[in-house]
mmCIF file of the N, C-alpha and C atoms, coordinates in Angstrom:
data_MODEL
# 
_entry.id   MODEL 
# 
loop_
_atom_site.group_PDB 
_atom_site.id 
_atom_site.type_symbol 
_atom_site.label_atom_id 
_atom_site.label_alt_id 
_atom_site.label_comp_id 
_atom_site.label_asym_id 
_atom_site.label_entity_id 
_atom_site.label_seq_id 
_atom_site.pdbx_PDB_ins_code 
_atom_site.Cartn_x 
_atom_site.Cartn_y 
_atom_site.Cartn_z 
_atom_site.occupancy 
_atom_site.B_iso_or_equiv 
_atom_site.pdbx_formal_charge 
_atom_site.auth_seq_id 
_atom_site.auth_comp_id 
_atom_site.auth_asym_id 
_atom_site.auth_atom_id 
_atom_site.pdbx_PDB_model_num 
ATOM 1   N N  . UNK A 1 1  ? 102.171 106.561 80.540 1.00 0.00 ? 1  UNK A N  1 
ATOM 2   C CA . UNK A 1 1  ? 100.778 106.177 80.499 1.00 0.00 ? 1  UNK A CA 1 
ATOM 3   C C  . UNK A 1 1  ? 100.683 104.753 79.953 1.00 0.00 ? 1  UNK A C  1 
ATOM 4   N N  . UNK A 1 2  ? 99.852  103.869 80.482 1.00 0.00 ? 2  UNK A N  1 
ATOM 5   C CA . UNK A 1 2  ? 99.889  102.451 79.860 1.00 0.00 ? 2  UNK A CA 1 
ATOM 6   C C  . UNK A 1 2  ? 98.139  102.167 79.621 1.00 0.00 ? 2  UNK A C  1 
ATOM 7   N N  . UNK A 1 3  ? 98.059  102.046 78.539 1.00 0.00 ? 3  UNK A N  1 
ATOM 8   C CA . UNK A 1 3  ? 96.731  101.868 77.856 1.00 0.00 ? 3  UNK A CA 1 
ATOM 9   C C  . UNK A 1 3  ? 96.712  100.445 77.302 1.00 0.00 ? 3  UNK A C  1 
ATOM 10  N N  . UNK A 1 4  ? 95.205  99.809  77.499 1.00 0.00 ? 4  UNK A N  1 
ATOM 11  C CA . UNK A 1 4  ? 94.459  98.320  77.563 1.00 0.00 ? 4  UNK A CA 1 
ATOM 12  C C  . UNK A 1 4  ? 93.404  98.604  77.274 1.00 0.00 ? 4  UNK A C  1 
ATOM 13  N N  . UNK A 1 5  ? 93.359  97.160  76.610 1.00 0.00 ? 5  UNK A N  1 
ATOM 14  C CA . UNK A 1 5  ? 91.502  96.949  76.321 1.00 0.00 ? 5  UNK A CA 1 
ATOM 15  C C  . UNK A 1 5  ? 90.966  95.978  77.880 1.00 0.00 ? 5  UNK A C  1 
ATOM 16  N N  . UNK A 1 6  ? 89.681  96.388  77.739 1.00 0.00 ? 6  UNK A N  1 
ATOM 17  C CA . UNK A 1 6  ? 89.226  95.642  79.136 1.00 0.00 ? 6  UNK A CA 1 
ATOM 18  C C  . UNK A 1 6  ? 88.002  94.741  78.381 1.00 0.00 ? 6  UNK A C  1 
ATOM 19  N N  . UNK A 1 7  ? 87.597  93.590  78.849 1.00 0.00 ? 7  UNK A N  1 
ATOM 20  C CA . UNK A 1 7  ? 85.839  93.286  78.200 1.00 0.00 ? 7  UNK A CA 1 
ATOM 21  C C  . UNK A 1 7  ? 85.221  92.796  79.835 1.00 0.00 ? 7  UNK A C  1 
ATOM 22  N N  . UNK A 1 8  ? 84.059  92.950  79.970 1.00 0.00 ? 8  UNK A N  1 
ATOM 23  C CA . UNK A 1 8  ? 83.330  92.633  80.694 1.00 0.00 ? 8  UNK A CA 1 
ATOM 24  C C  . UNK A 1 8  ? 82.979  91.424  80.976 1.00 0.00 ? 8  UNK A C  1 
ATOM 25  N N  . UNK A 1 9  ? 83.364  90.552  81.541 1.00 0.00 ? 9  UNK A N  1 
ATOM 26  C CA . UNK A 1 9  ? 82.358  89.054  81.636 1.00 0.00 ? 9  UNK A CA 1 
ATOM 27  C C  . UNK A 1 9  ? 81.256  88.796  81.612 1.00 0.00 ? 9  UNK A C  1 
ATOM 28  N N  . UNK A 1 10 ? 80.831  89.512  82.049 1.00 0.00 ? 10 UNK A N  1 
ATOM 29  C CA . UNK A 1 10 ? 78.915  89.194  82.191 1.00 0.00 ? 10 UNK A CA 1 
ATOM 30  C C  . UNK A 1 10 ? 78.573  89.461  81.015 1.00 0.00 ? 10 UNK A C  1 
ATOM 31  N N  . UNK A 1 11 ? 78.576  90.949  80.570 1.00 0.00 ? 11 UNK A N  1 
ATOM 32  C CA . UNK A 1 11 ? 77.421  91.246  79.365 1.00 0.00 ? 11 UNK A CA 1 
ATOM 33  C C  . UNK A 1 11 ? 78.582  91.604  77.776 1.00 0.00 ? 11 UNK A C  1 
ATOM 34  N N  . UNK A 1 12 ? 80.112  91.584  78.085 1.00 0.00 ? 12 UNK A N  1 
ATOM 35  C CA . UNK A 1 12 ? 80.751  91.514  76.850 1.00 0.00 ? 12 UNK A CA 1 
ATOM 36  C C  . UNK A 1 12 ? 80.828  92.850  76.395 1.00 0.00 ? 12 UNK A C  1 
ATOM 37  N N  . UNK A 1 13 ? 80.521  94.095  77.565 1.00 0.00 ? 13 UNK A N  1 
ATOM 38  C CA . UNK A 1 13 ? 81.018  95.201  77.251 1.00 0.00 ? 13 UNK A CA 1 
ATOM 39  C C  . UNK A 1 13 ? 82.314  95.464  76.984 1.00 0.00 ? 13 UNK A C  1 
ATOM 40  N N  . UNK A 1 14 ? 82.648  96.516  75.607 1.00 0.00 ? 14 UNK A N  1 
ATOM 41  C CA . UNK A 1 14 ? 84.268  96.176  75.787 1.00 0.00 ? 14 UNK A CA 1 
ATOM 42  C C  . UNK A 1 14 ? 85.187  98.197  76.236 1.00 0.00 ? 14 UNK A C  1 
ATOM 43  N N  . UNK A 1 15 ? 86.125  98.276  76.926 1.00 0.00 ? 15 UNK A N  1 
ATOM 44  C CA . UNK A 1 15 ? 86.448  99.392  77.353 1.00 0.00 ? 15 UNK A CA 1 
ATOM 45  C C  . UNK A 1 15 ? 87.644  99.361  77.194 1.00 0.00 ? 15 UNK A C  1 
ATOM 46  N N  . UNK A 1 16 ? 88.351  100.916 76.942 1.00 0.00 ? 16 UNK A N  1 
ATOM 47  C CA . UNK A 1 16 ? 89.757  101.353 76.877 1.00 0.00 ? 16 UNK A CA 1 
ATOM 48  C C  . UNK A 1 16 ? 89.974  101.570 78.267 1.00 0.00 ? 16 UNK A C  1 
ATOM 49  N N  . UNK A 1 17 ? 91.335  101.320 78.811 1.00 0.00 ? 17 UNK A N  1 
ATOM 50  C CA . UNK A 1 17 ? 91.344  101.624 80.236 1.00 0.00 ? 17 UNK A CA 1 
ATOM 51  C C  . UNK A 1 17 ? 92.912  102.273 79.881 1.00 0.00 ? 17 UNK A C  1 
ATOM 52  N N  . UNK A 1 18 ? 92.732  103.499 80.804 1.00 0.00 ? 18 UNK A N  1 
ATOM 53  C CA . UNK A 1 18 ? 94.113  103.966 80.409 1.00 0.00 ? 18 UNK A CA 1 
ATOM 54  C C  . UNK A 1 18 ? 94.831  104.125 81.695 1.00 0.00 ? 18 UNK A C  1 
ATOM 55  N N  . UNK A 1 19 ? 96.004  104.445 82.419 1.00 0.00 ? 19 UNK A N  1 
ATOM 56  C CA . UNK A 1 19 ? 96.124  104.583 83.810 1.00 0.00 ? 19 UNK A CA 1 
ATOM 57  C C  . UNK A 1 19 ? 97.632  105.697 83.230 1.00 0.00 ? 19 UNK A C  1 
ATOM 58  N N  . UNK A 1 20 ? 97.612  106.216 84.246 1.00 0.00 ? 20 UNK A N  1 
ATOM 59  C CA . UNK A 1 20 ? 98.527  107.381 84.824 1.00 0.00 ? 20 UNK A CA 1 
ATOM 60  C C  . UNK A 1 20 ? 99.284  107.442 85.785 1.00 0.00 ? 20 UNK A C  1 
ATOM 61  N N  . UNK A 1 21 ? 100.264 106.635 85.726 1.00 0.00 ? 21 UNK A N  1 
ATOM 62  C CA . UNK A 1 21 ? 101.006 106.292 87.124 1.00 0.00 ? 21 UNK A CA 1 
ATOM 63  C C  . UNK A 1 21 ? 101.953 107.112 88.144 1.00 0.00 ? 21 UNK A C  1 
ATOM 64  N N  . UNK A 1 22 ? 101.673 108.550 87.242 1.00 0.00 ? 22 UNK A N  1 
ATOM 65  C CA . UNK A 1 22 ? 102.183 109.574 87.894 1.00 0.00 ? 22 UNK A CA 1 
ATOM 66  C C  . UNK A 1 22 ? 101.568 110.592 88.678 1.00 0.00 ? 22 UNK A C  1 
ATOM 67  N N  . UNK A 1 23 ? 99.837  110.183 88.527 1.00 0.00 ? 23 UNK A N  1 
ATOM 68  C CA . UNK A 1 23 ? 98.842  110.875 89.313 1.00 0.00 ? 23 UNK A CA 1 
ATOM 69  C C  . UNK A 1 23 ? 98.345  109.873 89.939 1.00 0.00 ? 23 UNK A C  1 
ATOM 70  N N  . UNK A 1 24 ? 98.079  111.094 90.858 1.00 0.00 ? 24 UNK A N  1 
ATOM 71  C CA . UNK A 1 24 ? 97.156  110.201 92.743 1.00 0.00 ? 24 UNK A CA 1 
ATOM 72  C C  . UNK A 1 24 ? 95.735  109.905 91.929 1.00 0.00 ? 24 UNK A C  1 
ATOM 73  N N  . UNK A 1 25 ? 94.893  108.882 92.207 1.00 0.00 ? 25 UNK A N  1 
ATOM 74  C CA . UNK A 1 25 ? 93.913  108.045 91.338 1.00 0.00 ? 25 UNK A CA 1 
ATOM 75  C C  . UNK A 1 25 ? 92.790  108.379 93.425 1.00 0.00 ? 25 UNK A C  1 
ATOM 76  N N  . UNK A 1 26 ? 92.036  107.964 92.931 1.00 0.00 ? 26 UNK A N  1 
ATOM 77  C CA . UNK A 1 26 ? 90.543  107.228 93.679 1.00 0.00 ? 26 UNK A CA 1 
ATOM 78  C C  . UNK A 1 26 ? 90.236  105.800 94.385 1.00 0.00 ? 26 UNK A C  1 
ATOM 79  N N  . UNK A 1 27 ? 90.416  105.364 95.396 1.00 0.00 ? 27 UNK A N  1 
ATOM 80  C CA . UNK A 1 27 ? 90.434  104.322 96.486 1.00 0.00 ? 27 UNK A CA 1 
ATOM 81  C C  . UNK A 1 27 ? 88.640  103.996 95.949 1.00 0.00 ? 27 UNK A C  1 
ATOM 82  N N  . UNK A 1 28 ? 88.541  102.448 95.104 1.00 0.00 ? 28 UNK A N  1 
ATOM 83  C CA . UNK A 1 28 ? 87.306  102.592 94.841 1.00 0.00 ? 28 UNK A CA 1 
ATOM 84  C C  . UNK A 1 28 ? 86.888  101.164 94.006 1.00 0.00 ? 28 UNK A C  1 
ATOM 85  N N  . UNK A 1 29 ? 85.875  101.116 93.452 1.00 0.00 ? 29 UNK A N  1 
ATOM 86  C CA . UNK A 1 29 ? 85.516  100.307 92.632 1.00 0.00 ? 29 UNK A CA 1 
ATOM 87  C C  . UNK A 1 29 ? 84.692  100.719 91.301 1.00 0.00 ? 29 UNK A C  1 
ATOM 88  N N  . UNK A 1 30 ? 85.415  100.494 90.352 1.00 0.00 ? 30 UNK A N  1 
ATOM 89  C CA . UNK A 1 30 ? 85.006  100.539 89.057 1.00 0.00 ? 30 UNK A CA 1 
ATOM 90  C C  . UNK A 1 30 ? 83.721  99.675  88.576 1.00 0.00 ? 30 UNK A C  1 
ATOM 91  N N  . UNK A 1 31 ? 82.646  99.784  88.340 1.00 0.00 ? 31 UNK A N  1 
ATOM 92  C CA . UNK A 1 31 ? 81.802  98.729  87.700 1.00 0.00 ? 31 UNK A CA 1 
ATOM 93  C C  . UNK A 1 31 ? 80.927  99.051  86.002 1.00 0.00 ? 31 UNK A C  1 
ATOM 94  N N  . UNK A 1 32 ? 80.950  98.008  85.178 1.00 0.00 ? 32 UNK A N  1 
ATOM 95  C CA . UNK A 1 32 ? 80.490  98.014  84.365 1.00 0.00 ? 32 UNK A CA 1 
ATOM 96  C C  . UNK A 1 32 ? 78.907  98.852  84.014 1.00 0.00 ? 32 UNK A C  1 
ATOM 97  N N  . UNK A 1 33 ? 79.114  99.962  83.483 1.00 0.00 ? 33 UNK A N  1 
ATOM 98  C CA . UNK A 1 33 ? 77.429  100.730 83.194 1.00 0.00 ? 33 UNK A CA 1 
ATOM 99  C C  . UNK A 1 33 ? 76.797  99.804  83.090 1.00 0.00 ? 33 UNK A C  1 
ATOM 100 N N  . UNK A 1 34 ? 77.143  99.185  81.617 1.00 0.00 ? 34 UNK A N  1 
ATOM 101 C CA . UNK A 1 34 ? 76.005  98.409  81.383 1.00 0.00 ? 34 UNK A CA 1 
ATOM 102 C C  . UNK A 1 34 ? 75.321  97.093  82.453 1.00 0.00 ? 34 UNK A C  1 
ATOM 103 N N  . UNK A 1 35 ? 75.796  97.073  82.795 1.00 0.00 ? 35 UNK A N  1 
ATOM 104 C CA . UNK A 1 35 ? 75.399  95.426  84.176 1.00 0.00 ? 35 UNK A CA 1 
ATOM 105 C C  . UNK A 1 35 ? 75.813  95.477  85.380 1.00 0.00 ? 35 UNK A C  1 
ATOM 106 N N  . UNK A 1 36 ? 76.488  96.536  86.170 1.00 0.00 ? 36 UNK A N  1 
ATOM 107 C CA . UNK A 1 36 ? 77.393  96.364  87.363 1.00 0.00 ? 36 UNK A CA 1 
ATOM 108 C C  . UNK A 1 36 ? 78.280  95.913  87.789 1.00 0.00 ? 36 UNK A C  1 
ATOM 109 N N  . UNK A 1 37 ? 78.900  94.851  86.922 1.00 0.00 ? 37 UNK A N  1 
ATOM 110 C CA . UNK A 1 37 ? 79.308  94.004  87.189 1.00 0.00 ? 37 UNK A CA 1 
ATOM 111 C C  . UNK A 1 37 ? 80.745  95.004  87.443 1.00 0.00 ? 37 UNK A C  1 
ATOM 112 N N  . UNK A 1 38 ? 81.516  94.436  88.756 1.00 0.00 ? 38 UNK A N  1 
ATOM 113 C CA . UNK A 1 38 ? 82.739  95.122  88.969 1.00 0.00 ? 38 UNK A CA 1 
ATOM 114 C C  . UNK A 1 38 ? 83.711  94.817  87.959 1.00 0.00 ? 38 UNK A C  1 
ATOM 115 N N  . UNK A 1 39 ? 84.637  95.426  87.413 1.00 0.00 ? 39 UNK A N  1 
ATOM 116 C CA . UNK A 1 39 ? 85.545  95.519  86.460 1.00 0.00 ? 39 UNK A CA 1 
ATOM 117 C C  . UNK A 1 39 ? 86.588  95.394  86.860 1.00 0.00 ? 39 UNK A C  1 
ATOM 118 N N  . UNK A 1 40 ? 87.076  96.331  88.268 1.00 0.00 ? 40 UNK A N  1 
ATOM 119 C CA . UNK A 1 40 ? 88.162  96.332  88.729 1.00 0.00 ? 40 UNK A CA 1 
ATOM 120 C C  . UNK A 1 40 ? 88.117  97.304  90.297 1.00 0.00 ? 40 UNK A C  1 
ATOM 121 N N  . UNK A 1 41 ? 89.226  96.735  91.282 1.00 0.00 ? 41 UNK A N  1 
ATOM 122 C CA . UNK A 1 41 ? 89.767  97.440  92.897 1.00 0.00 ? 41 UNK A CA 1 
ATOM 123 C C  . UNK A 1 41 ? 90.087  98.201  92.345 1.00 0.00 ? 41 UNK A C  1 
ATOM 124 N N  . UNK A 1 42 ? 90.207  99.681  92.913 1.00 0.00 ? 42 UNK A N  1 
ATOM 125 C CA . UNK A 1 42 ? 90.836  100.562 92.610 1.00 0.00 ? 42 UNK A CA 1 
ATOM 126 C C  . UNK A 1 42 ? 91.662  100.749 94.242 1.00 0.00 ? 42 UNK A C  1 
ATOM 127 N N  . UNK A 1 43 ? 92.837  100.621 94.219 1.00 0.00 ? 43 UNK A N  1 
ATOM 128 C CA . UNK A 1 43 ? 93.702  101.443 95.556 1.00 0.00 ? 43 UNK A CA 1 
ATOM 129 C C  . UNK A 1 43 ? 93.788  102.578 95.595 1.00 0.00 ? 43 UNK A C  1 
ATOM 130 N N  . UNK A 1 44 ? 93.769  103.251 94.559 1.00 0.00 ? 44 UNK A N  1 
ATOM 131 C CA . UNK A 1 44 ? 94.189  105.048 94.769 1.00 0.00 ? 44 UNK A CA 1 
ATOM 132 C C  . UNK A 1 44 ? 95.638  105.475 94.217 1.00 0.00 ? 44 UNK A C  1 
ATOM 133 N N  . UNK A 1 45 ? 96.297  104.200 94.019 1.00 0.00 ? 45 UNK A N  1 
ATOM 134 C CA . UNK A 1 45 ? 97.940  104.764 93.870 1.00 0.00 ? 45 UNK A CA 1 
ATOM 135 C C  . UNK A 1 45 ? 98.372  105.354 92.735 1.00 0.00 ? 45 UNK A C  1 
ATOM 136 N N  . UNK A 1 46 ? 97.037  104.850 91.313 1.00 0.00 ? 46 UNK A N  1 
ATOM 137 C CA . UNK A 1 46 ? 97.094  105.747 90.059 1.00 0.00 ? 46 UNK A CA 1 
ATOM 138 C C  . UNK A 1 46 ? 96.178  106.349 89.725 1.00 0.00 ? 46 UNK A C  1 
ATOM 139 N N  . UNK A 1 47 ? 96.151  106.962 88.765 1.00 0.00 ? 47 UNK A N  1 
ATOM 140 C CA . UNK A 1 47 ? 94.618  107.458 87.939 1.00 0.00 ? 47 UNK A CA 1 
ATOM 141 C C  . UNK A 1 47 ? 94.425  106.271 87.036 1.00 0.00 ? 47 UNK A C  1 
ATOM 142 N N  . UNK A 1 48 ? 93.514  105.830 87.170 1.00 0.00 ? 48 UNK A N  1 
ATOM 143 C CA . UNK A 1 48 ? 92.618  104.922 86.213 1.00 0.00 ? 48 UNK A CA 1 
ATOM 144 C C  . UNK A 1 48 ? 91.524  105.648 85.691 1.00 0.00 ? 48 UNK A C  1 
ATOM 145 N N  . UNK A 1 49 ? 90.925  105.651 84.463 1.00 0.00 ? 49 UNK A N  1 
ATOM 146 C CA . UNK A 1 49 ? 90.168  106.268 83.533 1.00 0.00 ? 49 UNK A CA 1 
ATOM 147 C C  . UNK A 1 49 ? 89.680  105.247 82.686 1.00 0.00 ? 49 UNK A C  1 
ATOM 148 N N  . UNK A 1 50 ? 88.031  104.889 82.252 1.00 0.00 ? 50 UNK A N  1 
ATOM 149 C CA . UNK A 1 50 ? 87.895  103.874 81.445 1.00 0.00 ? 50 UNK A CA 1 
ATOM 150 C C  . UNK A 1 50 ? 86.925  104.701 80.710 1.00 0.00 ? 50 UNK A C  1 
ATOM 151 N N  . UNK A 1 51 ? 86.963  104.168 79.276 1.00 0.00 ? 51 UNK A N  1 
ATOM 152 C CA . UNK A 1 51 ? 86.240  104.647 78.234 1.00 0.00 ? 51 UNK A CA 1 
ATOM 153 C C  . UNK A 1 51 ? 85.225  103.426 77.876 1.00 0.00 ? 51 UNK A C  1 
ATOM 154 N N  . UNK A 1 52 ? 84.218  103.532 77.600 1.00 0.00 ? 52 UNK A N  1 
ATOM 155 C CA . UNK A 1 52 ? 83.011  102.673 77.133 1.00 0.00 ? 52 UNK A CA 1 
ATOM 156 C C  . UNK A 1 52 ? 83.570  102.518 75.397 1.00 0.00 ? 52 UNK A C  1 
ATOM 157 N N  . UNK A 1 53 ? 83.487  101.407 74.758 1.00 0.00 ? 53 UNK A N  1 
ATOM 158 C CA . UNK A 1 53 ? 84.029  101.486 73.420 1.00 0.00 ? 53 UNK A CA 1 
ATOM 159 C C  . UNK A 1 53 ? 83.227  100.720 72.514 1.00 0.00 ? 53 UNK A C  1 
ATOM 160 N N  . UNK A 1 54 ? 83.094  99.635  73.670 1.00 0.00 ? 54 UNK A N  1 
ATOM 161 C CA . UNK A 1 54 ? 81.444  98.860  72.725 1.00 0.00 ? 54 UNK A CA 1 
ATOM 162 C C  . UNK A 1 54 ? 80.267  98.566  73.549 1.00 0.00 ? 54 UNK A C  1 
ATOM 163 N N  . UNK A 1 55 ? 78.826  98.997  73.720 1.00 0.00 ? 55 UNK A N  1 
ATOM 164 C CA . UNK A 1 55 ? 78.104  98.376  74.207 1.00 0.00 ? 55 UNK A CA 1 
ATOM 165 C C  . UNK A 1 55 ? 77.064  97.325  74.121 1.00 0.00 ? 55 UNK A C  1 
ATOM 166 N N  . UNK A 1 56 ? 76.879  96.465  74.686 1.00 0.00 ? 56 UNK A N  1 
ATOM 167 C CA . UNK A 1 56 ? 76.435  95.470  74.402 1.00 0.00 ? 56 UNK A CA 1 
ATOM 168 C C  . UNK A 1 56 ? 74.847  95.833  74.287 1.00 0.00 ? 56 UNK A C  1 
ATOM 169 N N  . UNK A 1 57 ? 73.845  94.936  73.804 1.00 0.00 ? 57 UNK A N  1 
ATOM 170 C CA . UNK A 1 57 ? 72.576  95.578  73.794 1.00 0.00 ? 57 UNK A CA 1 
ATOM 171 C C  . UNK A 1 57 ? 71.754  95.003  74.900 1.00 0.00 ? 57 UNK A C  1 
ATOM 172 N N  . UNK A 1 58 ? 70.738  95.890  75.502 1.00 0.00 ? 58 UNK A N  1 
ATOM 173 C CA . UNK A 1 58 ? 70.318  95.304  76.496 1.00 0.00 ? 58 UNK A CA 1 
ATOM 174 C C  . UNK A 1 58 ? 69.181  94.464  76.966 1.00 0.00 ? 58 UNK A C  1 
ATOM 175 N N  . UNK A 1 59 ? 69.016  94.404  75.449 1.00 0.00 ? 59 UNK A N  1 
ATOM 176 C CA . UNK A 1 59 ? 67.907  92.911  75.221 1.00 0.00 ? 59 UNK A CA 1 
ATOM 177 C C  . UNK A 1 59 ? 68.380  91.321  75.246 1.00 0.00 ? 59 UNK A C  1 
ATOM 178 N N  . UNK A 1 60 ? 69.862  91.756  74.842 1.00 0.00 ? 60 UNK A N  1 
ATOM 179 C CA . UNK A 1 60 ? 70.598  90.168  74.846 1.00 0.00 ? 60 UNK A CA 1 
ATOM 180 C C  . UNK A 1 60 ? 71.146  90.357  76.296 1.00 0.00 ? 60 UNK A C  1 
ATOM 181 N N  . UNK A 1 61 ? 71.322  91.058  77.060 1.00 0.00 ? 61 UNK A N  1 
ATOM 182 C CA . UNK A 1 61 ? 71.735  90.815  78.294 1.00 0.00 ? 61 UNK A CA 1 
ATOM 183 C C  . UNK A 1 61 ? 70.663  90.448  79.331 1.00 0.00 ? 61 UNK A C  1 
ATOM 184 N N  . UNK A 1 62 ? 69.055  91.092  79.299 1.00 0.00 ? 62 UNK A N  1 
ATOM 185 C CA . UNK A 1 62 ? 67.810  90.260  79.415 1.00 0.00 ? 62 UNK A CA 1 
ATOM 186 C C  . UNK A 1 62 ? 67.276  89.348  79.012 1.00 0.00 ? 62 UNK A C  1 
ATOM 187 N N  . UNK A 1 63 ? 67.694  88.564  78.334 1.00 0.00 ? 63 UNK A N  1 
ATOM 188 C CA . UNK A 1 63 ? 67.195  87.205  77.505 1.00 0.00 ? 63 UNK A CA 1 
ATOM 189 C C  . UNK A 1 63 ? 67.803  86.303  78.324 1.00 0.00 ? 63 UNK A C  1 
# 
C-alpha cells in the first residue's frame, strides 16, 4: 500500500490518498468536494481511495 498527502490548488483542500496496487481500482476522475476541481485520472489499474483531512472554508473560497 503506498500512502500520500494530496492538497488541492484551487481552494487548499488537503487529503490522504492511499492506493492499493494489488486491487482492480475505477477508470475515472477524482475531483475535489470542496471546489471540483480535478485532483487526479484515474486508469483503473489500482484502487485509489482519498480521505478529506482538511477543509478549507467556503467563504474564503467565495471571496
Amino acid at each position: 500500500m503506498k500512502k500520500g498527502d494530496v492538497t488541492c490548488s484551487e481552494c487548499g483542500a488537503s487529503f490522504r490518498r492511499l492506493e492499493l496496487p494489488f486491487k482492480e481500482g475505477t477508470k475515472g476522475e477524482y475531483r475535489c468536494p470542496a471546489c471540483g476541481t480535478v485532483l487526479e485520472k484515474l486508469d483503473g489499474r489500482t484502487l485509489v481511495a482519498y480521505r478529506l483531512t482538511i477543509q478549507r472554508s467556503i467563504r474564503g473560497i467565495r471571496d
